[in-house]
C-alpha positions in Angstrom: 0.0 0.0 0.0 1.3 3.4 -0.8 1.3 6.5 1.0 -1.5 8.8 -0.3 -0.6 12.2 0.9 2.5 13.6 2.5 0.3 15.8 4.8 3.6 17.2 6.5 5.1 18.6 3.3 2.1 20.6 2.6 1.7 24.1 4.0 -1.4 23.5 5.7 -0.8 20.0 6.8 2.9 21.4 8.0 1.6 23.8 10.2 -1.3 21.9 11.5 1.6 19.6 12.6 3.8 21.6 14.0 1.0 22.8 16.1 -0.7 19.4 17.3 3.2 18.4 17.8 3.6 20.9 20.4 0.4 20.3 22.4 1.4 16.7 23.0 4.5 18.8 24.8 1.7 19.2 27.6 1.0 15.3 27.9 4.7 14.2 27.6 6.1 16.7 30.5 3.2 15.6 32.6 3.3 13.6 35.4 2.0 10.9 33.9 4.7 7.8 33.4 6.4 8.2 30.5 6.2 4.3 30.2 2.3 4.6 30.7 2.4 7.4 27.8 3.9 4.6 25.1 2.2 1.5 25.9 -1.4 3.2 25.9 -0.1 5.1 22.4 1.1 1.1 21.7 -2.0 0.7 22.1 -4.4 2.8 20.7 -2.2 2.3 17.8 -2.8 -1.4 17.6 -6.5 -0.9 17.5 -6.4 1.9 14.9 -4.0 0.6 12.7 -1.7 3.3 12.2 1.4 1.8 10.7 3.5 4.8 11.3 2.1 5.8 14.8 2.7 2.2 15.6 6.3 2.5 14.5 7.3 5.6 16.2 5.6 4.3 19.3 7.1 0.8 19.9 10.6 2.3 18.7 10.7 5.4 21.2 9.4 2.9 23.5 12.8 0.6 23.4 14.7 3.3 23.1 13.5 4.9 26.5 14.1 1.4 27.8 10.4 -0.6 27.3 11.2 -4.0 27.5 11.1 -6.4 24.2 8.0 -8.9 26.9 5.6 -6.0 27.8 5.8 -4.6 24.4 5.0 -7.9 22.6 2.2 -8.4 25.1 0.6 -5.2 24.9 -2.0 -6.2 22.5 -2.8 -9.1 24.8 -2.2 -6.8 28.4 -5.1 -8.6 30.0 -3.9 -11.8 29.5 -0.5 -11.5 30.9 1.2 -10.6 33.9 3.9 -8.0 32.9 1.8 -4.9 33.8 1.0 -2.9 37.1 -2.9 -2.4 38.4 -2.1 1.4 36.9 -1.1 0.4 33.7 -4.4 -2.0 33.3 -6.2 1.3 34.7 -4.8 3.3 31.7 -5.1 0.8 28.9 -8.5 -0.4 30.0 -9.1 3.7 29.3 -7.0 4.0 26.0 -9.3 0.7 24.7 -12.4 2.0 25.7 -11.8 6.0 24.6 -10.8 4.3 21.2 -13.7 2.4 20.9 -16.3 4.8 21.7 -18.7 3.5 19.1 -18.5 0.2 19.9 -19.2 0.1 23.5 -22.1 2.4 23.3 -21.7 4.0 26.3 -18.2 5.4 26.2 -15.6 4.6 29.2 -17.6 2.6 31.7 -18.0 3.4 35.2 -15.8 0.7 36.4 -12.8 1.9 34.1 -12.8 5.1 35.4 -12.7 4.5 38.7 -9.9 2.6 38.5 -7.6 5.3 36.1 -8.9 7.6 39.3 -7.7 5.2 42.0 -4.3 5.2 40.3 -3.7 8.8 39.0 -4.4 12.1 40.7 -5.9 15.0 38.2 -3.1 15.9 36.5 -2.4 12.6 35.6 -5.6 12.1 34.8 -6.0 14.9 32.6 -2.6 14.0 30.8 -3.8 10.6 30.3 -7.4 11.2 28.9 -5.7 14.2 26.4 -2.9 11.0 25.7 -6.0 9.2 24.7 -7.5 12.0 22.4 -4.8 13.1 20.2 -3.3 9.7 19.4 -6.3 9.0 18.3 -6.3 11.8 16.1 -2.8 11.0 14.8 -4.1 7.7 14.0 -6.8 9.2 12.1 -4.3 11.4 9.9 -2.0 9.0 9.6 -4.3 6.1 8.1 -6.5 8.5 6.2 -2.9 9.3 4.3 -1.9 5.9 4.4 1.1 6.7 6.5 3.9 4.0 6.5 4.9 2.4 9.5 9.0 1.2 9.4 11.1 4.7 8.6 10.7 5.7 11.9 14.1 6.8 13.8 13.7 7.2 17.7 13.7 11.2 18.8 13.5 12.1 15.3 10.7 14.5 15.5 12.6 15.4 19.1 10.4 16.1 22.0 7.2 17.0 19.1 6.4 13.4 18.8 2.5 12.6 19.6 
């Protein structure tokens, strides 16, 4: 499958970027754990599937030190034992914000009160905007047909989403 559209190397698209880039600067210099941040964008990535969000994901991931077991398993995180009760909080969260449409009723009750028994409000906040715009990046990225396997960790510096 070919790419469709480099969105990045049009003005628009560039700047649009640049923009939604520096928002995520809010979520990654949160409080929230930095290992949290990639397996949820693992994740939401796995379920979308957005090749290159995927990519830059599971790379920056490894390169911050993820291990090779919890990043295999992430697509299987309740059937395995590599992942704290916070973690199972947040990608509970990250499965049930991506699949709004699906559940019919959203994030259920039970979900969030776990994410809140594990995160105070900042955490919280960083983790449900976390949820949101990789989201989006999944949806720009597999509308424009976005290839997954070019990725080099920190490329995009501290801009990646």
């Amino acid at each position: 499958m070919e790419p469709r559209f480099n969105i990045m190397a049009n003005e628009v698209g560039g700047r649009f970027g640049k923009r939604f880039g520096n928002a995520s600067l809010v979520i990654t210099q949160s409080a929230l754990p930095k290992p949290t941040q990639e397996l949820v964008s693992v994740r939401i990535s796995q379920i979308n599937g957005c090749g290159f969000c995927l990519d830059l994901h599971v790379k920056d991931a490894a390169a911050a030190g993820e291990s090779p077991v919890r990043l295999g398993l992430v697509a299987a995180w309740r059937e395995s034992s590599v992942f704290t009760e916070a973690e199972r909080a947040a990608l509970a969260l990250a499965e049930e914000g991506t699949r709004l449409a699906d559940a019919g009723t959203g994030v259920s009750d039970e979900t969030w009160a776990e994410v809140r028994k594990h995160y105070d409000d900042d955490q919280t906040a960083a983790l449900v905007s976390l949820v949101a715009q990789v989201n989006a990046a999944n949806r720009l990225g597999v509308i424009a047909r976005q290839q997954g396997g070019s990725y080099e960790p920190g490329m995009f510096g501290e801009l990646s989403s």
